[in-house]
C-alpha positions in Angstrom: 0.0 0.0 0.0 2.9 2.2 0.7 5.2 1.6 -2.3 1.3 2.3 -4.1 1.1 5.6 -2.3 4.8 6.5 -3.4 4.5 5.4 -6.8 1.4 7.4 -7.3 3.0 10.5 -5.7 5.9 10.5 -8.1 3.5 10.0 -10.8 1.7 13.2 -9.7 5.2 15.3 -9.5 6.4 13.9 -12.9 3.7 15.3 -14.4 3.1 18.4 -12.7 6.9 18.9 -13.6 6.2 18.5 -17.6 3.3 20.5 -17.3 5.3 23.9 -15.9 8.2 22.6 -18.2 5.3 22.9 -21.3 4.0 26.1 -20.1 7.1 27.6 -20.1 8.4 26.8 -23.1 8.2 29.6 -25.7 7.4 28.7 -29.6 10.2 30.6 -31.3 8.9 32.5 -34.8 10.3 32.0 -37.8 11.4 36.0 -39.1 11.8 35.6 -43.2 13.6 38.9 -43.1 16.3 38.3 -40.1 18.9 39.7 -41.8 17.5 42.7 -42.7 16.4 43.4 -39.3 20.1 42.9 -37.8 20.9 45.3 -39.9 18.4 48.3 -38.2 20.6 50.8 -36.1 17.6 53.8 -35.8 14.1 53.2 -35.7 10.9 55.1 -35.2 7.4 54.5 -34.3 4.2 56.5 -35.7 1.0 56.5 -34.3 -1.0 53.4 -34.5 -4.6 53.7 -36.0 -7.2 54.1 -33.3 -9.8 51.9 -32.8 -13.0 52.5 -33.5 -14.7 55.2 -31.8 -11.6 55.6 -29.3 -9.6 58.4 -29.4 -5.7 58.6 -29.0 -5.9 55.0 -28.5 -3.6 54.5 -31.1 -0.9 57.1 -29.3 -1.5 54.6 -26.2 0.4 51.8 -28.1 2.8 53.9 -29.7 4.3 54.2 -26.4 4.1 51.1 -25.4 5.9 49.6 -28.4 8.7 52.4 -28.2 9.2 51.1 -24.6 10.1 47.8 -25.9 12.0 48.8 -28.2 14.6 50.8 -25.3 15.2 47.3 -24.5 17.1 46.4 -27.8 20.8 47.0 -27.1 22.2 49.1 -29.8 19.1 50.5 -30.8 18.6 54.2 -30.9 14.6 54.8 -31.0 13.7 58.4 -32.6 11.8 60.8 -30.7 8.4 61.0 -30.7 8.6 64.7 -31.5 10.6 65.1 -34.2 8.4 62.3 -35.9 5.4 64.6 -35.4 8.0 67.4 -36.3 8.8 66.0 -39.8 4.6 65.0 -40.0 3.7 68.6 -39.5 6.2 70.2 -42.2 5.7 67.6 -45.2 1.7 67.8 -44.2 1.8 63.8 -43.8 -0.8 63.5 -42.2 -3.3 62.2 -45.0 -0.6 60.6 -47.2 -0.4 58.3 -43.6 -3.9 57.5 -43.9 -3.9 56.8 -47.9 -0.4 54.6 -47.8 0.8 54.7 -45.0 3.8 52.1 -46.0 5.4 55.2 -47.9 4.5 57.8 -46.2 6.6 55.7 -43.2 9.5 55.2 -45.6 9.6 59.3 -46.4 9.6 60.3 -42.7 12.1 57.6 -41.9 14.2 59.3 -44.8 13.6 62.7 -43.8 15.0 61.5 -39.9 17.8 59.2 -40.8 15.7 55.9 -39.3 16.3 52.6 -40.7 13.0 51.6 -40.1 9.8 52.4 -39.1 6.7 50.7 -37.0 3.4 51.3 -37.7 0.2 49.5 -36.8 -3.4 49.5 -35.9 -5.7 48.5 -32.8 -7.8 44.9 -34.2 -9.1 44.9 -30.6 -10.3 47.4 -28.1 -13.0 46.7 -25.4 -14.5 45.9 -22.2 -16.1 43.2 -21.2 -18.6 42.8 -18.6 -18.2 39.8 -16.4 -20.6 38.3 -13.1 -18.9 37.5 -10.3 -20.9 35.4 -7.9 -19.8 36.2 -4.3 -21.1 33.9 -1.2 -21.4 36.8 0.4 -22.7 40.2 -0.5 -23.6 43.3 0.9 -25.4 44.8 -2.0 -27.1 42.6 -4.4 -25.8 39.0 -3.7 -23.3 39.5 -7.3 -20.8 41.5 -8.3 -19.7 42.4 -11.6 -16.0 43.3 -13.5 -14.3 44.5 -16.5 -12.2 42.1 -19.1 -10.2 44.4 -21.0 -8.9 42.8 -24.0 -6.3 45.0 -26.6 -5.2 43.4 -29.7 -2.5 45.2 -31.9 -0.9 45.1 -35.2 2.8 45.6 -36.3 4.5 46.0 -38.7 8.1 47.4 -39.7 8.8 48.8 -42.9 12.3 49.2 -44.4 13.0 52.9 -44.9 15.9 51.9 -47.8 12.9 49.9 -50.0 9.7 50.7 -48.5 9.6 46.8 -48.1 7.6 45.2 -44.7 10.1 43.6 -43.2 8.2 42.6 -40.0 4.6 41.8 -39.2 3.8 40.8 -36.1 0.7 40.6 -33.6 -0.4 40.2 -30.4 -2.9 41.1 -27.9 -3.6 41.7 -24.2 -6.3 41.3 -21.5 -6.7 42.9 -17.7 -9.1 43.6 -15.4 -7.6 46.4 -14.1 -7.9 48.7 -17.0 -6.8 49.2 -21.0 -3.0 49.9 -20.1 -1.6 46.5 -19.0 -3.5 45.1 -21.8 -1.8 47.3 -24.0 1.1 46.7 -22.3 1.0 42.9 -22.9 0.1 43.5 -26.2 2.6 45.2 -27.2 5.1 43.1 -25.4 3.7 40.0 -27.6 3.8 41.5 -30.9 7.7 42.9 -30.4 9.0 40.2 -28.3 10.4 38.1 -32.1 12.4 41.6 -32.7 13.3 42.2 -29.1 15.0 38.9 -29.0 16.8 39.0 -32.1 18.0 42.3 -31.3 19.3 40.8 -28.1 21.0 37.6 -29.5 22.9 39.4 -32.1 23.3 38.5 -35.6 24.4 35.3 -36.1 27.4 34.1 -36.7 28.3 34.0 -40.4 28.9 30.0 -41.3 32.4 28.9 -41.3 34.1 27.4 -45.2 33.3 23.4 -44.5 36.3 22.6 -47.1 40.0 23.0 -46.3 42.1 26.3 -47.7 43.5 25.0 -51.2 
């Protein structure tokens, strides 16, 4: 009956440990255009297209993608003002709207980036949720708020105007929009992030001897 017990228990802890082990484990993404990115030095972010009916909820994410982008080593992020700077004098604003691939590719140009983010809100709202509570003092139920953010991204190449990253991710609190964006923002950088952190990789070393 004991060895049973024991068995059993190291059953249980095997698998709790491959459980955690799964959860943890991270799916890496495949990026087609690596190279190119290693080779980004300067880069900006514009303002990402507000959701529906909320207002300067785009600006919300453009400052939470520039934060993760502070956390590439070697990576000098362009201010926010002189974006809007170069915006205001070329009168941008509509080409952004029309293509908004080129017009990211001119005011990378016009501030010496090597590439440029921009991006849209696919997902912004609350979410109404019962609690049940064994004990209340009101109505016997409480209620809270899901907020759920889902973003956009992409990078263009300011040399070619080509995408060279598209990413997504999203985002959900209940304790308001900003750690949603937050989250969300973290998911759809985190494949550049860590590339920028590993380095480019080492170039492949001449398999046949010197003739």
């Amino acid at each position: 009956m004991n060895q049973t017990r024991r068995l059993l228990a190291i059953f249980c802890c095997l698998t709790i440990a491959c459980l955690a082990a799964a959860g943890c484990t991270e799916k890496s993404v495949f990026l087609p255009h690596a190279a190119a990115l290693n080779k980004i030095k300067v880069v900006g972010v514009l303002p990402f297209v507000d959701a529906p009916g909320v207002k300067d909820s785009g600006d919300k994410v453009l400052t939470a993608v520039a934060q993760q982008l502070y956390q590439c080593p070697n990576i000098k992020v362009v201010e926010r003002k002189q974006l809007k700077a170069i915006i205001d004098e070329q009168d941008l604003a509509a080409a952004l709207a029309d293509d908004p691939v080129a017009a990211a590719g001119r005011i990378g140009k016009a501030v010496g980036a090597d590439a440029i983010f921009i991006g849209e809100l696919t997902q912004y709202e609350a979410q109404q949720e019962s609690s049940h509570l064994a004990v209340s003092v009101v109505s016997g139920g409480g209620t809270k708020h899901i907020h759920r953010v889902g973003i956009s991204v992409r990078g263009i190449n300011v040399r070619d105007q080509m995408v060279i990253y598209a990413q997504s991710g999203g985002g959900v609190s209940n304790e308001g929009y900003s750690p949603a964006i937050d989250e969300a923002a973290a998911k759809a950088m985190s494949p550049f992030v860590k590339l920028k952190q590993q380095g480019p990789s080492p170039a492949p070393q001449n398999s046949q001897p010197p003739q």
